[in-house]
N, C-alpha and C positions, 0 to 999 in steps of 0.2 A: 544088824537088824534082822537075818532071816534067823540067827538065834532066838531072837527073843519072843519070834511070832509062833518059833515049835515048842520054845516054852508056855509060851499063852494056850497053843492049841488044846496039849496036851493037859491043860489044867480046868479046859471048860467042866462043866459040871455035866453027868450024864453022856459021854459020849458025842456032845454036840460039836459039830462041824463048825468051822469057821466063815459065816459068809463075807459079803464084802465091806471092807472096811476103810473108812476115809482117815482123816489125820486119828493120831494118837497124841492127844495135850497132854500132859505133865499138869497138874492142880498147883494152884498159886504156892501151896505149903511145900512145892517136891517131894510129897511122900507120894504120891498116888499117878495113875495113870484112869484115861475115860478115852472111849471107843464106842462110837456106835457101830453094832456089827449085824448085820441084816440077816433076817430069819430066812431059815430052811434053805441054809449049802445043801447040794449036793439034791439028790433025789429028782423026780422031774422038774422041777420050774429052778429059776435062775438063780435062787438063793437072794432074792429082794423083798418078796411080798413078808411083811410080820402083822398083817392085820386079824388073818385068819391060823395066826400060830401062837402057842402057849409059852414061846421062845421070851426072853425080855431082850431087845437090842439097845438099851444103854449098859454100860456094864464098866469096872472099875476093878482096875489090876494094882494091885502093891508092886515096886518097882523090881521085886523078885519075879512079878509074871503071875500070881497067883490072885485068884477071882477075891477080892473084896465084899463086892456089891453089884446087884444090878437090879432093873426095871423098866416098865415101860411097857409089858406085854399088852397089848390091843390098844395101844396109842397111837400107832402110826402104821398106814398103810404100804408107803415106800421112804423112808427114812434117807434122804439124801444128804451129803455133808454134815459137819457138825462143827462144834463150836465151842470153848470155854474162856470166859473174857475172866480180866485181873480178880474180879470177886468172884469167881468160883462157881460161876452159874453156866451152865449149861444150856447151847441152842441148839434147835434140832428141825432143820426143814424140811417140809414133807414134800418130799420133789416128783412125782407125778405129773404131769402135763394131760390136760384135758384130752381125751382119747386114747391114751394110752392104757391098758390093759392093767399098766402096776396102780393107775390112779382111779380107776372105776370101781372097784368093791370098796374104798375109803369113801370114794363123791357118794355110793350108793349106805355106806353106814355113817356118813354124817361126818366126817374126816376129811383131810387133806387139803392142799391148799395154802398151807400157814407156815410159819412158823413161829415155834412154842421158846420159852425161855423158861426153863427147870432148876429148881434147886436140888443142889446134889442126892434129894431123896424123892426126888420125880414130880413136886407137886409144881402145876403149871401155874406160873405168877405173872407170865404176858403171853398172849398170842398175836401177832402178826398176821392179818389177811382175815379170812370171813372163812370159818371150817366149810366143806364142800363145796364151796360157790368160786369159780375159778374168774378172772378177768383181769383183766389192763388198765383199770385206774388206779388209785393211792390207795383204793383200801382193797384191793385182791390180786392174787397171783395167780399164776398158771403155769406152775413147775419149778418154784423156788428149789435152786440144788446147792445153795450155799451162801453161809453165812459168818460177818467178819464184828468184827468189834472193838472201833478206834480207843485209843485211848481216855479218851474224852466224851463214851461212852457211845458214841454215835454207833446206830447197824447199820450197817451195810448188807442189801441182801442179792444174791445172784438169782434173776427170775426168769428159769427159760431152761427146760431139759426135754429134748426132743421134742421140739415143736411149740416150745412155751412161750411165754415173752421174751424171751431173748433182751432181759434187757437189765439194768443196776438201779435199786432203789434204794436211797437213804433216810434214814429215820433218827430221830432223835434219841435222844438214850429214853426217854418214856413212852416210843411208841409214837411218836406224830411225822 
């Protein structure tokens, strides 16, 4: 494993630093590898915020380690967890918890909140939650940090990242 992550580093594009990174899925086909990797490692701030960086934090490695593809730059404010279910889609929750510092320039540019379900070339085909508007009923969240995807197509989402709901909400494979 720490092989493959200095392969990966050393093949970002430009010199970019590795931020933090949640699971690595393997794509239904096993040729490929997806990562969301959170913008601006290193420098002052904690290497999370990708709202106000030119960075893309979804990104796709051939099983060699080398950069495929990526996307995403000014989609998400704090990109928490992620997710790739049997068909090949891609989720991505925007885990900020109201008050928090990684979730207020999203709440303030109309972001976060949600989470999104992408196809492997970024275009958003569901979102989950109401963008910027955080709460605790069935339709908003407030710090989704991760998300799972039953067989049978149900999400599962974890909503609660320092200070958030704290709590598991399931959805139908359509969103209800």
């Amino acid at each position: 494993r720490r092989q493959h992550k200095g392969i990966i580093r050393d093949r970002l594009p430009n010199g970019r630093q590795m931020g933090a990174v949640g699971k690595v899925p393997t794509d239904p086909d096993g040729d490929n590898m997806w990562a969301v990797i959170r913008c601006d490692a290193g420098g002052d701030r904690l290497g999370t915020e990708c709202l106000d960086s030119d960075l893309d934090p979804v990104v796709k490695f051939d099983l060699d380690g080398n950069l495929v593809d990526s996307f995403g730059a000014g989609m998400f404010a704090f990109p928490h967890g992620f997710a790739l279910d049997r068909d090949g889609f891609l989720w991505v929750p925007e885990g900020g918890s109201h008050g928090d510092a990684r979730a207020t320039l999203g709440e303030s540019m109309g972001i976060g909140h949600q989470v999104l379900k992408l196809t492997k070339q970024g275009e958003v085909v569901m979102r989950l939650g109401e963008a910027a508007v955080w709460g605790d009923d069935e339709n908003h969240f407030n710090g989704p940090s991760g998300v799972a995807i039953a067989a049978n197509g149900d999400i599962w989402v974890s909503d609660g990242h320092r200070g958030g709901n704290n709590r598991i909400v399931k959805f139908t494979r359509d969103g209800m």
